[in-house]
C-alpha positions in Angstrom: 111.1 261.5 126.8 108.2 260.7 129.0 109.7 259.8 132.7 108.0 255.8 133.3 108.3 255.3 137.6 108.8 251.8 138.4 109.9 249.8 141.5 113.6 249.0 141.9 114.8 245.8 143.5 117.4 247.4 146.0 115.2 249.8 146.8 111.8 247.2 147.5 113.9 245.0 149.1 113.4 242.0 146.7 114.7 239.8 144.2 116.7 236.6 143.7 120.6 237.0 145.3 121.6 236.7 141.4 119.2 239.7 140.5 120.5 242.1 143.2 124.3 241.4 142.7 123.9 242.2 139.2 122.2 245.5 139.5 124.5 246.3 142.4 127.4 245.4 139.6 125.3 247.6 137.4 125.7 250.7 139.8 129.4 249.9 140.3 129.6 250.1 136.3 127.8 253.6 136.2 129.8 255.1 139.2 133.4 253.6 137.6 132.7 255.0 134.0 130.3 257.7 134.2 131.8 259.8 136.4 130.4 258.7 140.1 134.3 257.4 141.4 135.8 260.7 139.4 133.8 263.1 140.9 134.2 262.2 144.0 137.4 261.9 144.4 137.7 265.8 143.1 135.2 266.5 145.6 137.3 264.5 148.5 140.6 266.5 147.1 138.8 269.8 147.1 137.7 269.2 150.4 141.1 268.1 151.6 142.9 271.0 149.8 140.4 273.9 151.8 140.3 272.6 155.0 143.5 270.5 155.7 142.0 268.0 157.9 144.0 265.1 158.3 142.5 262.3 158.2 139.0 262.6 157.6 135.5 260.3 158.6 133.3 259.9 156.0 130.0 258.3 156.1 128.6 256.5 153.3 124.5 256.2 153.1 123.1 253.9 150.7 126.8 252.4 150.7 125.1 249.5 148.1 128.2 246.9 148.2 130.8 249.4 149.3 132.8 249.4 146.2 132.8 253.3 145.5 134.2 253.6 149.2 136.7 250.9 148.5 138.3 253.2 145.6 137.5 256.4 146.9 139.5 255.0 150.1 142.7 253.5 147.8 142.6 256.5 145.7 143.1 259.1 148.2 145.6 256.9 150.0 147.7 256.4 147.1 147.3 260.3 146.9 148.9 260.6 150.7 145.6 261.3 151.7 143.6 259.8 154.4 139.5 259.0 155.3 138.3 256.2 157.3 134.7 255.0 155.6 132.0 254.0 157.2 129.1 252.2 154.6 125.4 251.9 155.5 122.9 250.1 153.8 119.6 249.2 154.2 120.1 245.6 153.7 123.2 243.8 155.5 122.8 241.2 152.1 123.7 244.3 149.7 127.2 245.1 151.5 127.6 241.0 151.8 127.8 241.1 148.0 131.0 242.9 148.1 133.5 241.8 145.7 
């Protein structure tokens, strides 16, 4: 498969507010069904299980909406585990489309 590089709204900054809620509901999709919530929270566990920190910071970069820190942070709490999330995105109008 020959690799096609094109621009991507979030990442250009553009589009209408319809365009960029869906692809950040896109993204939300992949990380909910294709492993991105999953793996992370085995990661988070692992880490919790090694170094028995209790609670834990964690800094999200590229945060998008905030919905994978959402879960990750209701998971883990209905696991008995804690982390307080921080989300950072490069537009304030990506995290505003939170649902």
């Amino acid at each position: 498969m020959r690799r096609i590089i094109c621009s991507e709204l979030l990442d250009e900054d553009r589009g209408t507010r319809r365009e960029i809620r869906d692809s950040l509901d896109d993204l939300w999709r992949i990380n909910r069904w294709l492993g991105g919530v999953s793996s992370s929270l085995q990661m988070l566990e692992d880490f919790f299980a090694r170094s028995g920190v209790h609670p834990v910071r964690i800094l999200d970069v590229g945060a998008g909406d905030s919905r994978l820190a959402g879960r990750l942070r209701m998971e883990l709490r209905r696991r008995g585990l804690q982390a307080e999330f921080t989300v950072l995105d490069r537009r304030l109008s990506h995290l505003q489309n939170s649902h």
